[in-house]
C-alpha positions in Angstrom: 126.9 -38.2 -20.1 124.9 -39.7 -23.4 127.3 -40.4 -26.3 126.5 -41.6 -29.8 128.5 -43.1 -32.5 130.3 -41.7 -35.7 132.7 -42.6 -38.5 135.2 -40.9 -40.0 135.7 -42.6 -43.5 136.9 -42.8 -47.0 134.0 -41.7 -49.4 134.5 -43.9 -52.8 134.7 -42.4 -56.1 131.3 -41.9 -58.2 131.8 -45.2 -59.9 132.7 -47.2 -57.1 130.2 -45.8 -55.3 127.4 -46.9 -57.7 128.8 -50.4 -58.1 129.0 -50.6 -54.6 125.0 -49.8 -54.7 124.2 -52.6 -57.4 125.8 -55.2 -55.4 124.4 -54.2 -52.4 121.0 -54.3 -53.8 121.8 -57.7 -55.3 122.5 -59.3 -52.2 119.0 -58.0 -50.6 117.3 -60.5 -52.4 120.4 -62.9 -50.9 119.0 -61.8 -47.4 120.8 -58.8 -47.1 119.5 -56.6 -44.2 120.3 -53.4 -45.7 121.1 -51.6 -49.0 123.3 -48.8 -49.9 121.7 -46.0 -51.5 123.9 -42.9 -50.8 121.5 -41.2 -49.4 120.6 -42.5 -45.4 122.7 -45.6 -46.3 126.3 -45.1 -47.7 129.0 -46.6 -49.7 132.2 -46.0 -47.1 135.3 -47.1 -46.0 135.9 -46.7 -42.2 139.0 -45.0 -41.2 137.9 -45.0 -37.5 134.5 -45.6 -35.5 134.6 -43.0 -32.8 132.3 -42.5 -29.6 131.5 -38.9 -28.7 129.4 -36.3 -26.8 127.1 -35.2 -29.2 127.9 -31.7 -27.8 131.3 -32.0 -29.3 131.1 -32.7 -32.6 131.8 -29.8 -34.1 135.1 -29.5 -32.0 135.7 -33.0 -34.1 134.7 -31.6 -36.8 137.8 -28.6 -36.7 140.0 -31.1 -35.7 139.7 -33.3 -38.3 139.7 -30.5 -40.5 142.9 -29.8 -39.6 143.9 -33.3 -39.4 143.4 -34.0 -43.2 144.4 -30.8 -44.5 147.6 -31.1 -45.9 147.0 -34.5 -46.7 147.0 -36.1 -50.1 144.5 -38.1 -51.7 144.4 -42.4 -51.3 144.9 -44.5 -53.8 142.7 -47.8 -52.4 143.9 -51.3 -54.3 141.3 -53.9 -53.2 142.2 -57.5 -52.1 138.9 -59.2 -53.0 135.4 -60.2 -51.8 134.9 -61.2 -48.2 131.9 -62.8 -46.2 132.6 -62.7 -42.4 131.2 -65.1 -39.9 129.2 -62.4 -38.8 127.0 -61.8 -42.2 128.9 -58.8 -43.7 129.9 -59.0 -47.1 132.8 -56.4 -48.6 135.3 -56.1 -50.5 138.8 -55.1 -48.9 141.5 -53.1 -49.4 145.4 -53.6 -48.9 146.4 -51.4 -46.1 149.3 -50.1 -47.2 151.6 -47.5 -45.1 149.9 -44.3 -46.6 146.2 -45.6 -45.9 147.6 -46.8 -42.3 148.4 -43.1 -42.2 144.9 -41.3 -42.6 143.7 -43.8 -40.1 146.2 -42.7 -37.5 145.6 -39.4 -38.6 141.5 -40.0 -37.5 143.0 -41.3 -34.1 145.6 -38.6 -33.1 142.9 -35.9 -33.7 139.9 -37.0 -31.8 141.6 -38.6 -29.0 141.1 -36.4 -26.9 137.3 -35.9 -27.5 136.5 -39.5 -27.3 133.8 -40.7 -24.2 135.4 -43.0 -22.3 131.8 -44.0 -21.3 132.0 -46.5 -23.7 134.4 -48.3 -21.5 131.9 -49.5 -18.7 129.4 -50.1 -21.3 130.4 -52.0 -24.0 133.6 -53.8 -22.6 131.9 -57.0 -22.3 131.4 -57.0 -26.0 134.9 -57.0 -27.0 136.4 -60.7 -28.3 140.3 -60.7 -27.0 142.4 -59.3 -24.6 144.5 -57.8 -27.7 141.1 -56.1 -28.9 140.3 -55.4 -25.4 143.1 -53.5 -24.9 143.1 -51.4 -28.3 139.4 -50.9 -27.3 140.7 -49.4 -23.9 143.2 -47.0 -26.1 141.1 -45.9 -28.6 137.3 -46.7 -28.3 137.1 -49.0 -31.5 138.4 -52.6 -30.9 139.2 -52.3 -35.1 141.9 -49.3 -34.7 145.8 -50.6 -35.3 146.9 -53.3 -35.7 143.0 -54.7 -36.2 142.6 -51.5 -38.7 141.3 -53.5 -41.9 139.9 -51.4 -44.7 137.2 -52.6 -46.4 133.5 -51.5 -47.9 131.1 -53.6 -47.5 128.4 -53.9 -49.4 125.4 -55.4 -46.8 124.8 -57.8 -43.8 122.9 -61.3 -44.4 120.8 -62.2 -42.0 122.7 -65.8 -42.2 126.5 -65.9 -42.9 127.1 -67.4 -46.2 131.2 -67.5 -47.0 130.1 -69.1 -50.4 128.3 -65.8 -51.2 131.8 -64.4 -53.0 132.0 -67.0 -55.8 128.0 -65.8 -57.1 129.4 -62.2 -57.0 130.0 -60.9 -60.1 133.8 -59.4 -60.6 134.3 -55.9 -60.7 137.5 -53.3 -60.0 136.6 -51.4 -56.8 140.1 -50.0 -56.6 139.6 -46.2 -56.9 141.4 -43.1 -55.8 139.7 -41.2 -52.6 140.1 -37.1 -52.6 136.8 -37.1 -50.1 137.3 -37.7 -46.1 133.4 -38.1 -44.5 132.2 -37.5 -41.1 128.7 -39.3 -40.6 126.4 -40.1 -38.0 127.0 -44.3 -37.4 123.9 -46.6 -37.3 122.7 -50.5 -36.9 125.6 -52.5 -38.7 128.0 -50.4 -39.2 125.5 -48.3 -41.6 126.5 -44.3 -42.3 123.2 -42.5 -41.5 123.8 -39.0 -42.4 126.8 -36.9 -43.4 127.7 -34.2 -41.2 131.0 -33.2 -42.8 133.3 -33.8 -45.9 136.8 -32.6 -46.1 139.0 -32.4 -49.4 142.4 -34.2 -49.7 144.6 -32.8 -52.1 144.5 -34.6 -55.2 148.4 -36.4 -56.7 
C-alpha cells in the first residue's frame, strides 16, 4: 500500500504570514533552498506530520473536521529565532497547554487512519530510542513530548546558528482562527492545501 505525507497545521494570520514571506526571501540570497510564497510554498505551523493512504484523505479530512470544531482559536507567543544544525531557520512558539491541546487533538483524530507502512520504511531514520518510540505511536518522531511549534522560514544549504543575529526583529506572535490540511513536500514544505477548518474566534 503507497502512502504519502500531509500536515495538519496552524495557518498564520495575514501579517504574519507576509513577514514570514519577506524573511524567507531574504534568506535565499543567505542560501536558503526554498521560499515561502503562499501559494505552492506556505507560511505554517505544524500541529502534526501524518502518513496516510492517499485513498483516505477525505476520511481525514471529516475527522479533523470534527476534531477542531468546537475548538477555540490560538493565541501563538513566539520564543525567538532559531537555526538548527540541520539548516532550518524559524522562529518558535511557547507551547503552552492550550496549543499542546490542538496538537493532541490532530493525533486522537487520525490515529486510526495513519499507515503503519511507514514503520518498516523509515525506522532507520529516527535519532533516539525516545523518538523511536513516539515514532512507533504516532508516525511523526516530533509528536509529544518532542511537539515544538515553530514556522520556519527556509532551509540553508549550510547550517549557520549565527544567521539569527543578521535577522531583522519583528513580532510573529499572532492569533490563529485557521486549521490547514496540506499535501507535505521536500523539507517540511506545504505543497498544496486540501482543506481549512475555522476555530471559533475568543
Amino acid at each position: 500500500m503507497a502512502y504519502q505525507k500531509y500536515n495538519v497545521v496552524l495557518i498564520p494570520s495575514e501579517a504574519v504570514g507576509i513577514q514570514a514571506m519577506e524573511m524567507s526571501r531574504m534568506l535565499e540570497n543567505r542560501g536558503g533552498m526554498f521560499v515561502l510564497n503562499g501559494t505552492d510554498t506556505y507560511p505554517h505551523v505544524s500541529l502534526y506530520h501524518v502518513v496516510l493512504d492517499p485513498e483516505k484523505v477525505e476520511e481525514a479530512i471529516s475527522a479533523l473536521r470534527e476534531a477542531f470544531s468546537d475548538l477555540p482559536s490560538a493565541q501563538l507567543k513566539q520564543s525567538g529565532y532559531r537555526s538548527s544544525d540541520r539548516g532550518f531557520v524559524s522562529v518558535g512558539y511557547e507551547k503552552d497547554e492550550y496549543l499542546l491541546g490542538l496538537h493532541q487533538a490532530a493525533l486522537r483524530s487520525l490515529e486510526p487512519l495513519w499507515s503503519r507502512e511507514i514503520l518498516e520504511v523509515e525506522t532507520n531514520e529516527v535519532s533516539s530510542p525516545e523518538r523511536q518510540e513516539v515514532f512507533s505511536q504516532s508516525g511523526w518522531d516530533a509528536a509529544e513530548p518532542f511537539f515544538d511549534p515553530h514556522l520556519t522560514f527556509s532551509r540553508l544549504a549550510e547550517p549557520n546558528p549565527g544567521i539569527v543575529t543578521e535577522m531583522p526583529l519583528q513580532n510573529f506572535s499572532f492569533v490563529s482562527d485557521l486549521v490547514g490540511f496540506f499535501e507535505l513536500g521536500e523539507h517540511g514544505i506545504c505543497t498544496r492545501c486540501l482543506a481549512i477548518f475555522e476555530l471559533h474566534k475568543k
